[in-house]
N, CA, C and O atoms as a printed pandas DataFrame, in Angstrom:
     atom_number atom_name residue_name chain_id  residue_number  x_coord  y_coord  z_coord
0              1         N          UNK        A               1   30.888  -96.470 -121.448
1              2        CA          UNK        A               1   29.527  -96.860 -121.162
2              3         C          UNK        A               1   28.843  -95.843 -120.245
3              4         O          UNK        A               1   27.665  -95.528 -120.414
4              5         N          UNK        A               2   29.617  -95.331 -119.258
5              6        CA          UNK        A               2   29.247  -94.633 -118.216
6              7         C          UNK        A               2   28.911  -93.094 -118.736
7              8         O          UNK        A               2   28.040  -92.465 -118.134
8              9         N          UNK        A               3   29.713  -92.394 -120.032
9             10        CA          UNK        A               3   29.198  -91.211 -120.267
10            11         C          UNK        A               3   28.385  -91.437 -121.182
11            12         O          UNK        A               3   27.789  -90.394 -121.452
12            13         N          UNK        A               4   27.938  -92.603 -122.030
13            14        CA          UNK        A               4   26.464  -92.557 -123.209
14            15         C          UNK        A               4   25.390  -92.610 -122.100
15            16         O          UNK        A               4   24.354  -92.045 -122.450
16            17         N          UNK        A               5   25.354  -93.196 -120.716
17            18        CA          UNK        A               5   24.271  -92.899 -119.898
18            19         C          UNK        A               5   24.302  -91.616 -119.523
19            20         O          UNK        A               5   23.210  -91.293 -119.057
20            21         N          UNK        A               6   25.094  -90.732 -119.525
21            22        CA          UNK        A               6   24.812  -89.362 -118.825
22            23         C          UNK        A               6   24.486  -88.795 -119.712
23            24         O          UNK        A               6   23.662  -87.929 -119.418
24            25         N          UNK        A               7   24.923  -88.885 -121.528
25            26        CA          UNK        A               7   24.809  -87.810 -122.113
26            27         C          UNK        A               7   23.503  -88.300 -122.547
27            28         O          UNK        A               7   22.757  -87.449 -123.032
28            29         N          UNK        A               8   23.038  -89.616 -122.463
29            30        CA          UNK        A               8   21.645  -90.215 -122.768
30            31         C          UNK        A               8   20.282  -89.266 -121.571
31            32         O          UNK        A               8   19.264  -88.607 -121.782
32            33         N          UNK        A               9   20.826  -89.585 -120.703
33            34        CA          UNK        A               9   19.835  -88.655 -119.332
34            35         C          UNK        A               9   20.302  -87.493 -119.225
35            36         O          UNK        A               9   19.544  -86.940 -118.428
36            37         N          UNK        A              10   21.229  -86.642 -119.590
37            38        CA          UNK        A              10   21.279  -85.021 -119.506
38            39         C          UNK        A              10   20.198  -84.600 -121.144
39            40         O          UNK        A              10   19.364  -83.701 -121.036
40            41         N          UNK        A              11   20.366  -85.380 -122.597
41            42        CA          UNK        A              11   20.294  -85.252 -123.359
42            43         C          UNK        A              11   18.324  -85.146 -123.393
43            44         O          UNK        A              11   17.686  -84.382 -124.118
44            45         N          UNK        A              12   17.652  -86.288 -122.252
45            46        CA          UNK        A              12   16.147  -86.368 -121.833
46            47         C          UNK        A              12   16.079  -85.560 -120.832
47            48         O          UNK        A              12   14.984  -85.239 -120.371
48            49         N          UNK        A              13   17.182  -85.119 -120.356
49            50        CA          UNK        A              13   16.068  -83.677 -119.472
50            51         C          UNK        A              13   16.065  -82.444 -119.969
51            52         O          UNK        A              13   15.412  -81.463 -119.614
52            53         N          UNK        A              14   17.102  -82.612 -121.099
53            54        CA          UNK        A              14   17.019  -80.917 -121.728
54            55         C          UNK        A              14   15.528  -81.251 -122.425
55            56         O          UNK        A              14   14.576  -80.656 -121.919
56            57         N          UNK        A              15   15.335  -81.883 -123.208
57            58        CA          UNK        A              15   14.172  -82.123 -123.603
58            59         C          UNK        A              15   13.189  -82.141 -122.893
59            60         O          UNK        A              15   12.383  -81.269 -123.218
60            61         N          UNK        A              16   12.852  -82.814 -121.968
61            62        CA          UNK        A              16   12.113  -82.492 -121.198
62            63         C          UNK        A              16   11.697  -80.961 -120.457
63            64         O          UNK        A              16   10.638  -80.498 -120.033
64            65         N          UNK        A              17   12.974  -80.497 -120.532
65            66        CA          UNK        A              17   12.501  -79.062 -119.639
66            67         C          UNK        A              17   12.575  -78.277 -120.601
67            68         O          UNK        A              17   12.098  -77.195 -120.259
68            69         N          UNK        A              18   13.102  -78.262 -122.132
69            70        CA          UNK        A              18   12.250  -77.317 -123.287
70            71         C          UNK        A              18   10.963  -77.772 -123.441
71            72         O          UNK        A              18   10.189  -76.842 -123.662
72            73         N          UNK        A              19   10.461  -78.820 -123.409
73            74        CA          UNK        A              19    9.179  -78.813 -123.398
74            75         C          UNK        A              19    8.232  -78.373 -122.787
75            76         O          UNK        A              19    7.178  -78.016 -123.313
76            77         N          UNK        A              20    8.620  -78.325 -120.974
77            78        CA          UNK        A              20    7.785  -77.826 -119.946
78            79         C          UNK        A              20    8.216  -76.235 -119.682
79            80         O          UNK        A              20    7.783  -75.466 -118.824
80            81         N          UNK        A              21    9.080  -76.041 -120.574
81            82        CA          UNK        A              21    9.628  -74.197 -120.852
82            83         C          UNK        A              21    8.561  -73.750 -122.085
83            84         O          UNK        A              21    7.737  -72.846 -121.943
84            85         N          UNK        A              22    8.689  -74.379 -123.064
85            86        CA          UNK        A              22    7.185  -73.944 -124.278
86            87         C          UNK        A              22    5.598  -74.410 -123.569
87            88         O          UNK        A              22    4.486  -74.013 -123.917
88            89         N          UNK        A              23    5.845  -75.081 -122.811
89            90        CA          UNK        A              23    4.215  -74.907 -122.213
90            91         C          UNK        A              23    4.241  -73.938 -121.142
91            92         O          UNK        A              23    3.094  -73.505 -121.027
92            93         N          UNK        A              24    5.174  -73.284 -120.135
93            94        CA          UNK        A              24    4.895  -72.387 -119.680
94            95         C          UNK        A              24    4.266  -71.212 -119.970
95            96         O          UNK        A              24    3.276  -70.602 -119.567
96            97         N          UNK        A              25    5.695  -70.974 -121.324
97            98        CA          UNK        A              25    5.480  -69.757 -122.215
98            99         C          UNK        A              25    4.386  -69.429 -122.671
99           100         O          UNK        A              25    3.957  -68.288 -122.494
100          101         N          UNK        A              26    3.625  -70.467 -123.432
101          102        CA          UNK        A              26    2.580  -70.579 -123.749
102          103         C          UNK        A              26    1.451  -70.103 -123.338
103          104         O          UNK        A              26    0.576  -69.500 -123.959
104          105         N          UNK        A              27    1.555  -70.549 -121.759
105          106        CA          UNK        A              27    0.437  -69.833 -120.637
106          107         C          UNK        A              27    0.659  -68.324 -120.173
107          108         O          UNK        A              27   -0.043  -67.313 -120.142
108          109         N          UNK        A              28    1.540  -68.545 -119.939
109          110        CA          UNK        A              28    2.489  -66.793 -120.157
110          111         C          UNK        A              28    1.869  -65.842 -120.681
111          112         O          UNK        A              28    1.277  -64.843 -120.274
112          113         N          UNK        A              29    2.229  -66.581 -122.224
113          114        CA          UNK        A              29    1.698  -65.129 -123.372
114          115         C          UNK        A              29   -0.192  -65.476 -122.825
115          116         O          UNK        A              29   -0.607  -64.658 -122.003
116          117         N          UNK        A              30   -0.857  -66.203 -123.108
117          118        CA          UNK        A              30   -1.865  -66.589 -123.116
118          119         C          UNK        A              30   -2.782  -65.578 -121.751
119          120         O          UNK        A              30   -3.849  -64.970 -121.839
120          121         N          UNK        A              31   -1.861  -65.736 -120.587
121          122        CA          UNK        A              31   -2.487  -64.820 -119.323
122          123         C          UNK        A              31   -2.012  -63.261 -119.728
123          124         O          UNK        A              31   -2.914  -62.560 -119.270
124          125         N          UNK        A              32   -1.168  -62.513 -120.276
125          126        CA          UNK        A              32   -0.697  -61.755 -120.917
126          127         C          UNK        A              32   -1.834  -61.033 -121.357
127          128         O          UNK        A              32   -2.352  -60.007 -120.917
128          129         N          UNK        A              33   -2.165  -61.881 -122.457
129          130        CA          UNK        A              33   -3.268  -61.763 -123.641
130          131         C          UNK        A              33   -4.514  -61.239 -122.837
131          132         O          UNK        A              33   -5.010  -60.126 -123.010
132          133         N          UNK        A              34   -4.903  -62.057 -122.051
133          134        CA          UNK        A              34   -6.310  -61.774 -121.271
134          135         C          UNK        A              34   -6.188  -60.691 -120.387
135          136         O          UNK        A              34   -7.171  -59.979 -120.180
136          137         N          UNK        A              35   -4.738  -60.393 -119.647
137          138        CA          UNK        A              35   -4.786  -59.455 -118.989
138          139         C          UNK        A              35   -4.549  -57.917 -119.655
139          140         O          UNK        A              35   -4.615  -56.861 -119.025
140          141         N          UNK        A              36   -4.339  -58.029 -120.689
141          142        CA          UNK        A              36   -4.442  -56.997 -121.434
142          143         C          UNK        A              36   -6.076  -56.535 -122.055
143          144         O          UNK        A              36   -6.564  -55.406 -122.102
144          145         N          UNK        A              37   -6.600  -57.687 -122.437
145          146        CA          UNK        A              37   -7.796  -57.400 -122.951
146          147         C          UNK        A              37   -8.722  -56.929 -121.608
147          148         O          UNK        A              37   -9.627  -56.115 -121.793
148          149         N          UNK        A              38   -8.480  -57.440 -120.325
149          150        CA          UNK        A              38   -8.659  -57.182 -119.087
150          151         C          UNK        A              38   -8.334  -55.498 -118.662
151          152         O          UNK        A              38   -8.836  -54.749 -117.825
152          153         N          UNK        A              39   -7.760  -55.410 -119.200
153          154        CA          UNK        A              39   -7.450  -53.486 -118.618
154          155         C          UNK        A              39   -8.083  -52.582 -119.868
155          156         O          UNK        A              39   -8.605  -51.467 -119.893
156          157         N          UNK        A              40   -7.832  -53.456 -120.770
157          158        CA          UNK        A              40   -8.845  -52.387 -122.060
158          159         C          UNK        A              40  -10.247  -52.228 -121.578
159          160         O          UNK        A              40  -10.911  -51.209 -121.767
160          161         N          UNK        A              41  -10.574  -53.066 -121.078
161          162        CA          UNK        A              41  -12.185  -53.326 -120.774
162          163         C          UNK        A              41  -11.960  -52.302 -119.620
163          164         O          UNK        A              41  -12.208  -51.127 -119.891
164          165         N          UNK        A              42  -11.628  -52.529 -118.669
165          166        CA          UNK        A              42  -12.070  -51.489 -117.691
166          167         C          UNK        A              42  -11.579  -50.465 -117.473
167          168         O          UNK        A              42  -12.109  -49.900 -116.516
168          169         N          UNK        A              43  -10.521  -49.758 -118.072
169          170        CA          UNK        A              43  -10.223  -48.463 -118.889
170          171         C          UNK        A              43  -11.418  -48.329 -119.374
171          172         O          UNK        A              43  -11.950  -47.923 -118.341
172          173         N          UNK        A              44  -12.432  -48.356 -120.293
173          174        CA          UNK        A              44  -13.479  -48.506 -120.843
174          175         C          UNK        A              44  -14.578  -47.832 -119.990
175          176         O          UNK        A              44  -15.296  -46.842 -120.132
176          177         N          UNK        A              45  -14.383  -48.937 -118.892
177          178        CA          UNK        A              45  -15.579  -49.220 -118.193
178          179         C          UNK        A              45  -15.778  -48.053 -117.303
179          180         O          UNK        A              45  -16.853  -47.614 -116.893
180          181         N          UNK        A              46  -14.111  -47.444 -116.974
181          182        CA          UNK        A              46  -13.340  -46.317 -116.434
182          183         C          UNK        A              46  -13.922  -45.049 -116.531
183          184         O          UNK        A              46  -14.113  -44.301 -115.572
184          185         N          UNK        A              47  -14.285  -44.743 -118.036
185          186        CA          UNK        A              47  -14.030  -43.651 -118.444
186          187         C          UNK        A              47  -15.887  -43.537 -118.309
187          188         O          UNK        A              47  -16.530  -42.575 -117.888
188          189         N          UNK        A              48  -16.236  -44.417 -118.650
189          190        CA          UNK        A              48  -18.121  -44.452 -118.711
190          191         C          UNK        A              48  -18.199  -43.763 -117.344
191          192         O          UNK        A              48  -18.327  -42.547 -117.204
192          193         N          UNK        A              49  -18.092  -44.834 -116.151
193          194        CA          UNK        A              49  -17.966  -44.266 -114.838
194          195         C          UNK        A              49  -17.922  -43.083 -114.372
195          196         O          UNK        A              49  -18.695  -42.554 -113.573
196          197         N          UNK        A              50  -16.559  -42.455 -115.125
197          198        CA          UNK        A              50  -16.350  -41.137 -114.493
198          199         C          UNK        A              50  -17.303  -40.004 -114.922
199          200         O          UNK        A              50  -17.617  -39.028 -114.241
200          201         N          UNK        A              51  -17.717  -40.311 -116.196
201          202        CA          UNK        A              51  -18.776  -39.514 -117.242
202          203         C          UNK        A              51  -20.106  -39.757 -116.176
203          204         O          UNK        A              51  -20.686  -38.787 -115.688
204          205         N          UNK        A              52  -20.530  -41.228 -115.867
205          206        CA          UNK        A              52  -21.325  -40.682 -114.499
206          207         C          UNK        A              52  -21.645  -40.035 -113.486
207          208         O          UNK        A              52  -22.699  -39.470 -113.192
208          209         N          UNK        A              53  -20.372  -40.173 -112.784
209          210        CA          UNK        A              53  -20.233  -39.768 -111.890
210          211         C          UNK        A              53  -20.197  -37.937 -111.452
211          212         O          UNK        A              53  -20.624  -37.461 -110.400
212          213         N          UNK        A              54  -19.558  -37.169 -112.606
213          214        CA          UNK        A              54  -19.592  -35.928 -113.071
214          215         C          UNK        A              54  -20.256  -35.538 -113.338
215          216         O          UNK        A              54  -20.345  -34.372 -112.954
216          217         N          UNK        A              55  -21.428  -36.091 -114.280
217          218        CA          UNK        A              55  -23.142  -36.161 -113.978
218          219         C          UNK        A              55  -23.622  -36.037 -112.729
219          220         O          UNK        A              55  -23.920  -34.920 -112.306
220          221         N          UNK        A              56  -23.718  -36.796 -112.211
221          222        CA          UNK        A              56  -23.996  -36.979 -110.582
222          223         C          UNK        A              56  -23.810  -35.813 -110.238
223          224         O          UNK        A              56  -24.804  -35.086 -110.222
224          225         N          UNK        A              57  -22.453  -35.222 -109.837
225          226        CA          UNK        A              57  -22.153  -34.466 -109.345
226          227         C          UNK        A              57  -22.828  -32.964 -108.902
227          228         O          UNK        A              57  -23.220  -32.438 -107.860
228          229         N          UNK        A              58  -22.691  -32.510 -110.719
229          230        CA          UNK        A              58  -23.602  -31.421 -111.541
230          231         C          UNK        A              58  -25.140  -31.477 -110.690
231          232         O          UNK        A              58  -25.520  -30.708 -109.808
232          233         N          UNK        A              59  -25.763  -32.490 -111.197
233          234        CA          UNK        A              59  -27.151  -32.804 -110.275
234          235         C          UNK        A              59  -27.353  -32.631 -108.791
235          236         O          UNK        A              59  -28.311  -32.193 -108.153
236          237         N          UNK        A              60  -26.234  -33.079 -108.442
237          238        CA          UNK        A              60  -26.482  -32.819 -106.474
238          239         C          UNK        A              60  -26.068  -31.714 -106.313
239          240         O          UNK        A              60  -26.430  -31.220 -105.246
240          241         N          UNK        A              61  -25.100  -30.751 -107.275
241          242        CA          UNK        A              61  -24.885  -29.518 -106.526
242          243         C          UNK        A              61  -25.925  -28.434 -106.698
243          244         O          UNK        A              61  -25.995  -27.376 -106.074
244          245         N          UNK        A              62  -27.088  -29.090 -108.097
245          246        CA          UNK        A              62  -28.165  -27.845 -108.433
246          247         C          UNK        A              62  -29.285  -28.514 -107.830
247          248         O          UNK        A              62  -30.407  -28.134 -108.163
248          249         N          UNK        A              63  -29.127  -29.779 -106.701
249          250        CA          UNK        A              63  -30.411  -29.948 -105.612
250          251         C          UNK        A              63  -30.543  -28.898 -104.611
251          252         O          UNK        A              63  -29.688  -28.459 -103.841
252          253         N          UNK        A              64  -31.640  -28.605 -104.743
253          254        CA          UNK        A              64  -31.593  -27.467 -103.228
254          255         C          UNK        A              64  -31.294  -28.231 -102.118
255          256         O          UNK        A              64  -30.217  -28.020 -101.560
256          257         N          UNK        A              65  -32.079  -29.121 -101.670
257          258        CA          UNK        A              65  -31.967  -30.017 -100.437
258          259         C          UNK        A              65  -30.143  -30.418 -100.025
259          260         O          UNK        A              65  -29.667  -30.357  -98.891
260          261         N          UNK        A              66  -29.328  -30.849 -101.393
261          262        CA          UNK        A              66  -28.535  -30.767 -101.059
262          263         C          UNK        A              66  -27.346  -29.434 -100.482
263          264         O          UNK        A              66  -26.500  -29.429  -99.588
264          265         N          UNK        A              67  -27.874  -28.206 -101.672
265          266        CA          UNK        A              67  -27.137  -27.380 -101.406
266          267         C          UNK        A              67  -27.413  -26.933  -99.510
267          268         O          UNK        A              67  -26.607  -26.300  -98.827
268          269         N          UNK        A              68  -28.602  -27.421  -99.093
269          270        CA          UNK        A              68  -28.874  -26.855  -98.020
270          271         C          UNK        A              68  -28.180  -27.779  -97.114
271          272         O          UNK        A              68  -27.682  -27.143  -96.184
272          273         N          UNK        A              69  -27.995  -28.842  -97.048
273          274        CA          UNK        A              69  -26.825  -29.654  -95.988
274          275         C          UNK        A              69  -25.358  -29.311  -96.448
275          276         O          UNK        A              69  -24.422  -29.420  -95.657
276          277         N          UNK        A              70  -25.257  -29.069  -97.204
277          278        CA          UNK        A              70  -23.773  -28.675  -97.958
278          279         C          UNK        A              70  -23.578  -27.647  -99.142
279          280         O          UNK        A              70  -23.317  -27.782 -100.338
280          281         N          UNK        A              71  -23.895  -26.188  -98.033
281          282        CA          UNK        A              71  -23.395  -25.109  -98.656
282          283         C          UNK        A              71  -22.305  -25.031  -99.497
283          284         O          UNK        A              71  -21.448  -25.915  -99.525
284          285         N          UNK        A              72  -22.267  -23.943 -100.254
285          286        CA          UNK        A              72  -21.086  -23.706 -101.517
286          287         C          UNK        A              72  -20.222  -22.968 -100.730
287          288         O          UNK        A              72  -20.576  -21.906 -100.217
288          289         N          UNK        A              73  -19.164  -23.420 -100.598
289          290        CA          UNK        A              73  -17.846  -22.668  -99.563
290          291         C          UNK        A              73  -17.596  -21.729 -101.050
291          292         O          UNK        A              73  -17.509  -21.896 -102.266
292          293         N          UNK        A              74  -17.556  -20.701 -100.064
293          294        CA          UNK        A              74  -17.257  -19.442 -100.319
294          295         C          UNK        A              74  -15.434  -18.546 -100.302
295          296         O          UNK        A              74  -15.019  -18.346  -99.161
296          297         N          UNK        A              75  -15.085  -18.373 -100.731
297          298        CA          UNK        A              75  -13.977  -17.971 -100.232
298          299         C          UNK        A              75  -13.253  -16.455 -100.229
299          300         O          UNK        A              75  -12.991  -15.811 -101.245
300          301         N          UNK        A              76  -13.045  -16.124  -99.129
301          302        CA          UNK        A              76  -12.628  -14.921  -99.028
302          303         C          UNK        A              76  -11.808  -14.559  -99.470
303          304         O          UNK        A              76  -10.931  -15.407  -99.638
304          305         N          UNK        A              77  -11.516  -13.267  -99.913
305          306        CA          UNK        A              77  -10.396  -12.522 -100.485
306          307         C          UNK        A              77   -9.876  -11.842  -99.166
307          308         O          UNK        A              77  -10.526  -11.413  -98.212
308          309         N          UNK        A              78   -8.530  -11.866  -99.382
309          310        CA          UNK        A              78   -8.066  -11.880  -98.501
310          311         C          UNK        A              78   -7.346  -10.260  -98.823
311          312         O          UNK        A              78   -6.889  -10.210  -99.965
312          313         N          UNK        A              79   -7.201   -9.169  -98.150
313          314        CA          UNK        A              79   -6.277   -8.070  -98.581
314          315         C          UNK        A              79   -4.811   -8.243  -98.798
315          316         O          UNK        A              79   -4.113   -8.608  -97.852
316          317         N          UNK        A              80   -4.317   -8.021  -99.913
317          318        CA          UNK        A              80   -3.012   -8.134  -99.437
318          319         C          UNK        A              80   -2.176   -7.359  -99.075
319          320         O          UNK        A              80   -2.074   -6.503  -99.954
320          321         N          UNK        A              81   -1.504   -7.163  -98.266
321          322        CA          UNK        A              81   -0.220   -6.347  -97.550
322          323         C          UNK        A              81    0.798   -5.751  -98.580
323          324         O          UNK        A              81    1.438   -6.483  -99.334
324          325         N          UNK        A              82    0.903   -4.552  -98.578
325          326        CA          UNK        A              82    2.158   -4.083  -99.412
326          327         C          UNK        A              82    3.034   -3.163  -98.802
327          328         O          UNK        A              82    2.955   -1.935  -98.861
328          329         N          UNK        A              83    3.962   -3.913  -98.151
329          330        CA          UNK        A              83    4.549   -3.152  -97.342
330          331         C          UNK        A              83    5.894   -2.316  -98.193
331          332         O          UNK        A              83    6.924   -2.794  -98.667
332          333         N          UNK        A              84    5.512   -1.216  -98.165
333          334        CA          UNK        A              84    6.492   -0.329  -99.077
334          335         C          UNK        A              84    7.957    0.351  -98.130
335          336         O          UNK        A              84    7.864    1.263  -97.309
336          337         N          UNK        A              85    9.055   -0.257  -98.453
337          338        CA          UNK        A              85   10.034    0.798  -97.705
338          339         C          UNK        A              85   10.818    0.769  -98.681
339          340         O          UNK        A              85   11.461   -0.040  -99.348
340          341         N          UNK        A              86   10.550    2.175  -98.586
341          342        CA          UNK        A              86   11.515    3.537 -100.139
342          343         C          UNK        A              86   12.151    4.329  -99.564
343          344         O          UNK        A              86   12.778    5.187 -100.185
């Protein structure tokens, strides 16, 4: 009598917790899903941006006003040393 009750209540919680295991899953794949469609989009949104922004860029460096607070660094050449021992 004593093991048809256990294998009766082990037998309702496996069931029970495959059930609340396929509704997890479920949400799982489901947040998955969105978070994927979630990074496509702003990869997307990413690449527009940067195409702005490089725009931008181009534009403020051929402002005079700007070039005049923020000169074009220049850079020196430097000589180089050749120290010869023959």
């Amino acid at each position: 009598m004593k093991a048809d009750i256990f294998f009766f209540i082990s037998s309702m919680a496996s069931i029970v917790l495959a059930v609340l295991g396929s509704i997890v899953l479920w949400y799982l794949v489901k947040a998955s899903r969105n978070l994927y469609m979630l990074s496509e989009e702003l990869q997307e949104r990413f690449t527009d941006s940067e195409e702005f922004v490089v725009e931008l860029k181009e534009r403020l460096e051929d402002n005079p006003v700007f070039r005049f607070f923020f000169p074009r660094w220049r850079r020196r050449k430097r000589a180089v040393r050749k120290d010869h021992k023959l």
